[in-house]
C-alpha positions as CSV (number, residue, x, y, z in Angstrom):
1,X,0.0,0.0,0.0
2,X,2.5,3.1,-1.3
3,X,2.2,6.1,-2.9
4,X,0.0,7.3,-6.2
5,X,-1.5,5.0,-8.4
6,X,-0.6,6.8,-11.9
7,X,-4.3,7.2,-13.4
8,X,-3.1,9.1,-16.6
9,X,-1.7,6.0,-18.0
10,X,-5.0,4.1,-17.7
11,X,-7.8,6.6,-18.9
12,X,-7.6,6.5,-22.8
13,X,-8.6,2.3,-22.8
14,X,-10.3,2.9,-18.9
15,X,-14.2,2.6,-20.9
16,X,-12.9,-0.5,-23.2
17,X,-13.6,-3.4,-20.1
18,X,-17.9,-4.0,-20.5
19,X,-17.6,-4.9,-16.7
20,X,-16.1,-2.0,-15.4
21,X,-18.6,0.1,-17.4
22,X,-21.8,-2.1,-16.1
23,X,-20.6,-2.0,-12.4
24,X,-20.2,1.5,-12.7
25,X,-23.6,1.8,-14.0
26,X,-24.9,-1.0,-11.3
27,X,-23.7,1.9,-8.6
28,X,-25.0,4.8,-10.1
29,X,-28.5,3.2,-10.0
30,X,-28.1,2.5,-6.8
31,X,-27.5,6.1,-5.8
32,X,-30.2,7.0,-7.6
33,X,-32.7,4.9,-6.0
34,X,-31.5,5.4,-2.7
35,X,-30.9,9.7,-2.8
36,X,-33.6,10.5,-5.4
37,X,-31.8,13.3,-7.2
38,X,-34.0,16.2,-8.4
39,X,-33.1,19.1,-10.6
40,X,-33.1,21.2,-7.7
41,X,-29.8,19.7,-7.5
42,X,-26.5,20.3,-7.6
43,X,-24.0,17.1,-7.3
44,X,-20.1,16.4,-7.0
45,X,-19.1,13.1,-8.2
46,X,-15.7,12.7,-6.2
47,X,-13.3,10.2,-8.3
48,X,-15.4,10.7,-11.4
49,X,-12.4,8.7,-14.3
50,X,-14.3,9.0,-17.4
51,X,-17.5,10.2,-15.7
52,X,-19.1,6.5,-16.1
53,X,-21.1,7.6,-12.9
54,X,-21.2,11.6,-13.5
55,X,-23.0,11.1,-17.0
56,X,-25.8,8.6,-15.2
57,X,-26.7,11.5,-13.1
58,X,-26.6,14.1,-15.4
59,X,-29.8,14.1,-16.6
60,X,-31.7,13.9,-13.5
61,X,-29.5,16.8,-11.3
62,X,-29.3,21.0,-12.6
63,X,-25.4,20.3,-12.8
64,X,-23.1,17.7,-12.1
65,X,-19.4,18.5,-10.9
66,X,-16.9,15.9,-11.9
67,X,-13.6,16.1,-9.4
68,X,-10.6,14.1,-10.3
69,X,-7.0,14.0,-9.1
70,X,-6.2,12.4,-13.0
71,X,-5.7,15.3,-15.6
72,X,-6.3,12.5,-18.3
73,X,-9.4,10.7,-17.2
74,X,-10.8,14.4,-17.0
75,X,-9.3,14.6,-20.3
76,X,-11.9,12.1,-21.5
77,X,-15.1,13.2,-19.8
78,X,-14.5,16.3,-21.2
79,X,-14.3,14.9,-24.6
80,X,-17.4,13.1,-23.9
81,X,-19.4,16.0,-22.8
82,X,-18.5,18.2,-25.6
83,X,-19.5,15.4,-27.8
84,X,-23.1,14.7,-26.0
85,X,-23.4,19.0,-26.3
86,X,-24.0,18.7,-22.6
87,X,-24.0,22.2,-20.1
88,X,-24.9,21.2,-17.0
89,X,-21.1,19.2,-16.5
90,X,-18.2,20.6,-15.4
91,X,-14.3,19.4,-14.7
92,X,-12.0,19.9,-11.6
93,X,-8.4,18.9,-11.4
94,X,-7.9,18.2,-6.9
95,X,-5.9,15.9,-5.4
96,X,-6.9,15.8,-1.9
97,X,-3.7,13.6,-0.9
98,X,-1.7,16.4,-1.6
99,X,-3.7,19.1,0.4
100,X,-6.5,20.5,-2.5
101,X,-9.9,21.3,-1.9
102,X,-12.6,20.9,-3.9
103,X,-14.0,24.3,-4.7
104,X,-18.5,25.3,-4.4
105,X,-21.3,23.5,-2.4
106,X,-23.6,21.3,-3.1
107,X,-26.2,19.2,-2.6
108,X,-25.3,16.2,-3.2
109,X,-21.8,14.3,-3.3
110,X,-21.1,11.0,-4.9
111,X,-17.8,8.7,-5.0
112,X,-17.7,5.1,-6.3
113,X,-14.8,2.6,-5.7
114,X,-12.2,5.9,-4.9
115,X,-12.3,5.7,-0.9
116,X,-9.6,2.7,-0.9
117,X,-7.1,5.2,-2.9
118,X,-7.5,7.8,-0.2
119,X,-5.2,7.9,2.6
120,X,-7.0,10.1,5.3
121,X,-10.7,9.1,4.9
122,X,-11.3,10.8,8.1
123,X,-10.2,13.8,6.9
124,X,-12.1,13.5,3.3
125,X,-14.9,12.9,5.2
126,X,-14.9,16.1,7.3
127,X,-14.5,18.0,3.7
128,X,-17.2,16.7,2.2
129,X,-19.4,17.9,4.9
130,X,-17.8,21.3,4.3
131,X,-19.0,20.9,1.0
132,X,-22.2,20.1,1.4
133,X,-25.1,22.0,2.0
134,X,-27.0,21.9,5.1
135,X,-29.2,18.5,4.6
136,X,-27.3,17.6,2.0
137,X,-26.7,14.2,1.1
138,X,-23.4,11.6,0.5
139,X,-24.0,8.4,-1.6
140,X,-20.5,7.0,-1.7
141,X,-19.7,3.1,-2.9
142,X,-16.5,0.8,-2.2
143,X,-15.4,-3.0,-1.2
144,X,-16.4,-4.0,2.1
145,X,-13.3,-5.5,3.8
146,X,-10.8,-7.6,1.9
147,X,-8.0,-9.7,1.9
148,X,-5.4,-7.5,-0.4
149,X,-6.0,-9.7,-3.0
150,X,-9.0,-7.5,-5.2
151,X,-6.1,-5.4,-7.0
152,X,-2.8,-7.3,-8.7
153,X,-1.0,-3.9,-8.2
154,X,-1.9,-1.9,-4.8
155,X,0.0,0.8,-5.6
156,X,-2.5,3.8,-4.1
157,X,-4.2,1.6,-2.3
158,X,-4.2,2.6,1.2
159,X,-7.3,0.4,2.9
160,X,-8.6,-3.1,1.6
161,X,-12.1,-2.2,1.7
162,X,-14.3,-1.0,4.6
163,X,-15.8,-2.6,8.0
164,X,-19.1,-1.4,7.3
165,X,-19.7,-1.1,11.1
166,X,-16.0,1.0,11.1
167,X,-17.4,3.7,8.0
168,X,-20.4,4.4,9.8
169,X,-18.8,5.3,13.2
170,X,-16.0,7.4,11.0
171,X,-18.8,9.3,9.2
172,X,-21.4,10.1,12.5
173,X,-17.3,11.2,14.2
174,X,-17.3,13.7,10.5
175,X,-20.5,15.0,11.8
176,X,-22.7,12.8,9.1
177,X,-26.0,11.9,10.6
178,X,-28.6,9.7,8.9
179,X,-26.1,6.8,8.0
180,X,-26.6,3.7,6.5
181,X,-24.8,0.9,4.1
182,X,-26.3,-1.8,1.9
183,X,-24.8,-4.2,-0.3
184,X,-25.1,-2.9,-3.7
185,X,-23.3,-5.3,-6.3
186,X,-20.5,-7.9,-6.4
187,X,-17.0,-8.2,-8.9
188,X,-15.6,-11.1,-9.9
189,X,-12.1,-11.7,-10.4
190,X,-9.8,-14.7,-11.4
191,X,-6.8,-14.5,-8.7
192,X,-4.0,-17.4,-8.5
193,X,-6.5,-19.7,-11.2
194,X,-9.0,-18.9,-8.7
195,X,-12.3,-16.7,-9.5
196,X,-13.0,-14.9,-6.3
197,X,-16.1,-12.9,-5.4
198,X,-15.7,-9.2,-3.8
199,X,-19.0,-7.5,-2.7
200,X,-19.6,-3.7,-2.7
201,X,-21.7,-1.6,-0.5
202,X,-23.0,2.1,-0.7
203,X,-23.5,4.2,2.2
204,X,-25.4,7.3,2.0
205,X,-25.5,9.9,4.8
206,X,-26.3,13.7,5.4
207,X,-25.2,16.5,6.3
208,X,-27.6,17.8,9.3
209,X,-30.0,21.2,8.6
């Protein structure tokens, strides 16, 4: 578990695997179903890549932030959304591990499988609420607790998944109230000639009024 996973190199083919695309989708839904976002809103997708996640909410929010530390995978989702003609989506270059912060407020946040790569979650946690509106709400998806095996290379990976007992006591000590977790989805991966099953939960919270 050391230092920065380099994102650039990955975000040209990072569309190209069907799975990563579906499971990102899979989340997104999830989110959806469990915040109901309106067009009242506006959303921060934290760790958006390509904006797999960011362009599912799109439609249903009045704009859509997308926040990565990769200058390349923003690269791309910028390509797509001046190819969709879309003006509710912007871009913004922060990497938290190295002290930025993500500029506006809003009403909704949104991260999917980007925790793990954070160092201080505490301390991401504590932003967010910053971020966030009074009442505003926090969908955010990742591995429940693993055995190190889920990535080939961990470099940048600073937590193998969650205790789901452990993120809600870190996000009610943030000052989050209203937390829960669910199961959400599961990946599949062939490790050692052996496929292996990982699940993936989403916990939404709020910030209070």
């Amino acid at each position: 578990m050391t230092e920065k996973r380099d994102f650039d190199k990955d975000a040209a083919g990072w569309d190209e695997d069907p799975r990563r695309v579906q499971q990102a989708h899979t989340i997104a839904d999830a989110m959806i179903a469990a915040i109901g976002p309106t067009r009242e809103m506006d959303a921060l997708d934290f760790g958006c890549g390509t904006g797999l996640v960011t362009l599912r909410l799109q439609p249903l929010v009045r704009a859509i932030t997308g926040v990565d530390s990769s200058r390349e995978m923003l690269r791309v989702l910028g390509d797509k959304v001046r190819a969709l003609g879309l003006s509710n989506v912007r871009t913004e270059l922060a990497d938290v591990e190295r002290g930025d912060r993500v500029a506006g407020r809003f009403d909704l946040i949104v991260s999917s499988m980007t925790l793990h790569h954070i160092r201080d979650t505490s301390g991401l946690f504590r932003h967010w609420l910053e971020c966030l509106v009074p009442g505003g709400a926090l969908a955010v998806a990742d591995l429940d607790s693993e055995d190190g095996s889920f990535h080939s290379d961990r470099t940048g990976v600073f937590h193998h998944g969650f205790d789901r007992g452990g993120l809600l006591r870190e996000l009610a000590e943030a000052g989050f109230r209203e937390a829960t977790v669910a199961p959400v989805t599961t990946v599949t991966r062939e490790r050692d000639g052996v496929s292996r099953t990982y699940p993936i939960f989403l916990a939404t919270a709020r910030r209070p009024r």
